[in-house]
N, C-alpha and C positions, 0 to 999 in steps of 0.2 A: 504494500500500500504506500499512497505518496506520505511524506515526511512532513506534508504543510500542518499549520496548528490549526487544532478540532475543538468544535464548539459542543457544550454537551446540552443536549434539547431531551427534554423528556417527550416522550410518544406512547398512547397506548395501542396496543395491537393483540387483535383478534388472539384466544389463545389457539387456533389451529398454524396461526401462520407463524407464531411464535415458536408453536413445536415443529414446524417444517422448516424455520431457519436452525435451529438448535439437530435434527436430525443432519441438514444438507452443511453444515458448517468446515467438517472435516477438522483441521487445525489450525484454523483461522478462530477469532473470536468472534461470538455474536453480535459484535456493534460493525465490527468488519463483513461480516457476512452480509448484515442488511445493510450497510453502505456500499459494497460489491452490488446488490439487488437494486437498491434504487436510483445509482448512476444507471445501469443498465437499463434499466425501465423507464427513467430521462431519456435516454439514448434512441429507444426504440419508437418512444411518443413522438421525438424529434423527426424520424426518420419517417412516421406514418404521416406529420403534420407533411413534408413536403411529397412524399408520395398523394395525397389530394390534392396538394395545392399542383404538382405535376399532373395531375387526371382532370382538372379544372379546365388548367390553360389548354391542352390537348383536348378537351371536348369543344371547347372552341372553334376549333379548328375547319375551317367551309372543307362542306365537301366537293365540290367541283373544281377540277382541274386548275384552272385559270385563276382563281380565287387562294388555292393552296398553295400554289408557288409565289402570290404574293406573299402572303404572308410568312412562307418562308423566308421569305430576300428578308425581309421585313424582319425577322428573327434573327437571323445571322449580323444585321445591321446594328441592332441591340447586346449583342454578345459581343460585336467589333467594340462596341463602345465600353466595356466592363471593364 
């Protein structure tokens, strides 16, 4: 785990998931373990939030020919600019 200094928060939690951090811990500690869990689950909320906001801009997207390759140029023109 990183070396940075740790704020101590009290939380209460369900006791089933208490006993499933305390079962899945291994030899790490329990405050480690559910610090491991919930960067992780940051992580994956992050990754759901752009995979919609990717299925958004993509349903956008005209279906006809003529129309999609606009908007392609028009995409690429916006990423030249980033």
């Amino acid at each position: 785990m990183s070396s940075a200094i740790r704020k101590t928060r009290s939380f209460s939690l369900d006791p089933e998931v208490l006993s499933e951090v305390e079962r899945t811990k291994g030899n790490a500690s329990a405050s480690e373990r559910v610090n491991h869990l919930l960067k992780y689950a940051l992580e994956m909320e992050s990754k759901a939030d752009l995979f919609e906001e990717a299925a958004r801009f993509f349903a956008a997207v005209p279906d006809e020919r003529e129309e999609r390759r606009a908007f392609q140029r028009a995409a690429v023109r916006s990423w030249a600019r980033a």
